[in-house]
C-alpha positions in Angstrom: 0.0 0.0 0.0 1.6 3.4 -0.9 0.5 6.7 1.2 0.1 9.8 -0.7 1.1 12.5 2.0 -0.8 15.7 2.1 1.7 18.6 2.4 0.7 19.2 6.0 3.9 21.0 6.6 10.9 -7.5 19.9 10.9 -11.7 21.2 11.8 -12.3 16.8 9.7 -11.6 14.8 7.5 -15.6 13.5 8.3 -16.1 10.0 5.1 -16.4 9.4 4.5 -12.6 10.2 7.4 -11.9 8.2 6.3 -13.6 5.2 2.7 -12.4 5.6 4.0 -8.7 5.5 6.2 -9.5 2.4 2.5 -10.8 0.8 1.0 -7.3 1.9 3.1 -5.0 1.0 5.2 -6.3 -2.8 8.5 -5.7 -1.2 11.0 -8.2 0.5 10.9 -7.9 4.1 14.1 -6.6 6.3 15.0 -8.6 9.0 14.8 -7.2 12.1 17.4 -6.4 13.5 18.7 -8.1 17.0 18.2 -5.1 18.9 19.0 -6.9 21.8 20.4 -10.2 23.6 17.1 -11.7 24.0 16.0 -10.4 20.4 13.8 -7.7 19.5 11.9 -6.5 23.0 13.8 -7.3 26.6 12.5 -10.4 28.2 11.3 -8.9 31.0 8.1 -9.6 32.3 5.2 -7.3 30.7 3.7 -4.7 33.1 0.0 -5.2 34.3 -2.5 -3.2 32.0 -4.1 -0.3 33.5 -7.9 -0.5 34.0 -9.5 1.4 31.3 -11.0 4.0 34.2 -7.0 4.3 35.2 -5.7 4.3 31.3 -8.2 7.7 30.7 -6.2 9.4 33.7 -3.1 11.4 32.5 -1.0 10.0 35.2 2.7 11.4 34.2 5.0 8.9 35.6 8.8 8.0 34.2 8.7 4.8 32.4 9.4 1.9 34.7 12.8 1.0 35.0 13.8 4.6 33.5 17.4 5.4 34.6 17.9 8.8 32.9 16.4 10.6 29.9 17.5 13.1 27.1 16.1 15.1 24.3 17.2 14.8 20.8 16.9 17.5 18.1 15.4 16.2 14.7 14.0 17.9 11.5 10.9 16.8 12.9 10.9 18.2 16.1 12.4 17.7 19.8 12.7 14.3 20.8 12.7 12.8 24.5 14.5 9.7 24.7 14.2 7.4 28.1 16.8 4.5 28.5 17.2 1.8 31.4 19.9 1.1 33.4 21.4 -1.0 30.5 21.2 1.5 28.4 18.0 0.2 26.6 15.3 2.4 25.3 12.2 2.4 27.0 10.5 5.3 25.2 10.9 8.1 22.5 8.4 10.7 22.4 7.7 14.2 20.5 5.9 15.9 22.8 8.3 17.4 24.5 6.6 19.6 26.8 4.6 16.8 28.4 7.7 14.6 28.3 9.3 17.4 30.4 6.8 17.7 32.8 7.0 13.8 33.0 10.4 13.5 34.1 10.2 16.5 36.4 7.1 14.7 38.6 9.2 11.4 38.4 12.5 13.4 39.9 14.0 11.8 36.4 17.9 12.5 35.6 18.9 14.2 32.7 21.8 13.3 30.5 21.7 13.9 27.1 25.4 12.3 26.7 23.5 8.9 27.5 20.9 9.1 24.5 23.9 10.1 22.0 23.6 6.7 20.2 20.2 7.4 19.6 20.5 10.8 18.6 23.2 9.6 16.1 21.0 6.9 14.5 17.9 9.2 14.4 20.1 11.7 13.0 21.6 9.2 9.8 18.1 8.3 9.7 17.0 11.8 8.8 19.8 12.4 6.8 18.3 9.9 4.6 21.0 7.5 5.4 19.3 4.9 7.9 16.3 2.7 7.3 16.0 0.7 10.2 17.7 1.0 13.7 19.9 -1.6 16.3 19.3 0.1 19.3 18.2 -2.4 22.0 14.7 -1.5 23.1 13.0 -2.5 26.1 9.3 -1.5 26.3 6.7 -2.6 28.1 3.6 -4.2 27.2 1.5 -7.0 27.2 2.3 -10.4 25.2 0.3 -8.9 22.1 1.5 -5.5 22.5 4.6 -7.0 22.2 3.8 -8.8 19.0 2.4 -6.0 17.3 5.3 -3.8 17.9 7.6 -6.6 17.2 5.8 -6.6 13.9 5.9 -3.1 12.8 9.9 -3.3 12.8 8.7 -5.8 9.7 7.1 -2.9 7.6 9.8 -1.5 5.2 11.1 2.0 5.0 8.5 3.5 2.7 5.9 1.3 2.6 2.4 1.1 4.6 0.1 -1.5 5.6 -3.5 -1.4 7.3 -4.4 -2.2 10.2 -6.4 -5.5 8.7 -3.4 -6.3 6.7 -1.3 -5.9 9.9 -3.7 -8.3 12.0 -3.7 -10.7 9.5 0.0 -10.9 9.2 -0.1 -12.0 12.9 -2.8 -14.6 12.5 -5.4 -13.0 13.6 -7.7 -11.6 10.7 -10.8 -9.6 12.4 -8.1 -8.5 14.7 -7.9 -5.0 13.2 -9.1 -3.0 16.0 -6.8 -4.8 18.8 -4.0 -4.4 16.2 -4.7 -0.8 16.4 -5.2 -0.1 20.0 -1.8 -2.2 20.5 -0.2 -0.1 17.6 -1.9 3.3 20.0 -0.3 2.5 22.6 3.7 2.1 21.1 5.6 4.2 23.3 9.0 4.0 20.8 7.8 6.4 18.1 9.4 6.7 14.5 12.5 3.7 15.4 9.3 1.2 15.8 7.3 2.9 13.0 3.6 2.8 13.8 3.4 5.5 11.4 3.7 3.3 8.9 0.1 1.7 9.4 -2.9 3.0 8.6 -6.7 3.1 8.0 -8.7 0.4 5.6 -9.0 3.3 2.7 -5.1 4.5 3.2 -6.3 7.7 5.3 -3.7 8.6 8.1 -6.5 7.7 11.3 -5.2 8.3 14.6 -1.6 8.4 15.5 -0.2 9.5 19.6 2.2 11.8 18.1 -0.2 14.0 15.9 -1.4 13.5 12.2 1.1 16.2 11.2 4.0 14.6 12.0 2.4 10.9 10.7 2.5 12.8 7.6 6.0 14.3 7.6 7.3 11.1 8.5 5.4 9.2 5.5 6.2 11.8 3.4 10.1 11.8 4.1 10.0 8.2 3.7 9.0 7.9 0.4 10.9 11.0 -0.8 14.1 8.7 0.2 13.2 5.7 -1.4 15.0 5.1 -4.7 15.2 1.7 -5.4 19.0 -0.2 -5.7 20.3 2.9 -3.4 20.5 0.4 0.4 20.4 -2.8 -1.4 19.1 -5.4 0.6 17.2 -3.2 3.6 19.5 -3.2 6.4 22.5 -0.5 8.4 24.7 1.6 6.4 
């Protein structure tokens, strides 16, 4: 499925989800890459979901486990950046304001010399340089949380799927609307690209970091795909 952008300004991956999103979208399918030890998303075990009367309050707590955050300057827009004490990232977030006020409730640390592997990688990847990332992640979720984020490292630089195709990639056709509350809820924006998913007739639908930026990011995407320039999809 290709996005036409309006100018609005990891346990591994099954094969089987692999080869389904290689079905959906015509293109070969990168492999994720081993972000960390344990593969794609830390093996630690997933946090309790919030209640859904607990999950409408905007409770601003540090992600659990955080050890120090930083903010990261990118063409589109401040970026704070949470790691663990290994160094992991727990969360990447453009709202920067909130993610301020965040870390100030929390009594978080600041130290942007931590998050300068991420800020270099975000930086190739806006150079138009970088199509996929290897830092180690470490998010939270539940067991399908897990596997839909998992899965979105699948979706090529460039390319979009729906959030049917998406669900049906993971075995679960009718899915869709678990696939997108799962997708919602992906607290590693742009390195696990959610953006790259959207609605049944290709319009943006929701995304946590604003359509705006959904846009840009689509848009910048496809500007830097020219075919034969990476190769096979993988880290320059």
């Amino acid at each position: 499925m290709k996005y036409s952008a309006p100018d609005l300004f990891s346990a591994p991956v099954p094969e089987s989800v692999a080869q389904a999103t290689h079905h959906a979208t015509h293109h070969a399918v990168p492999s994720a890459p081993l972000f960390a030890q344990g593969g794609l998303w830390s093996d630690t075990p997933p946090a309790v979901l919030p209640t859904r009367d607990e999950a409408a309050k905007p409770v601003l707590q540090a992600p659990q486990h955080a050890a120090c955050h930083g903010v990261v300057a990118t063409r589109f827009g401040p970026a704070m950046v949470w790691l663990d004490l290994q160094g992991r990232l727990l969360r990447l977030d453009f709202h920067l304001e909130q993610e301020l006020q965040r870390a100030q409730l929390s009594g978080s640390r600041r130290d942007d010399a931590a998050v300068a592997e991420v800020a270099r990688q975000l930086h190739e990847y806006e150079r138009g340089e970088r199509r996929s990332f290897d830092i180690p992640l470490a998010a939270r979720g539940s067991a399908f949380q897990q596997q839909v984020w998992a899965a979105l490292c699948c979706i090529p630089y460039g390319e979009t799927m729906s959030y049917g195709e998406l669900a049906l990639a993971l075995g679960k056709p009718g899915a869709a609307r678990a696939v997108g509350r799962a997708n919602a809820t992906n607290p590693i924006a742009l390195i696990v690209p959610c953006h790259r998913v959207l609605g049944a007739d290709g319009s943006l639908t929701g995304y946590a970091g604003g359509l705006p930026l959904k846009s840009a990011l689509l848009r910048f995407e496809q500007e830097n795909t020219v075919p034969g320039l990476f190769g096979t999809a993988g880290q320059l």
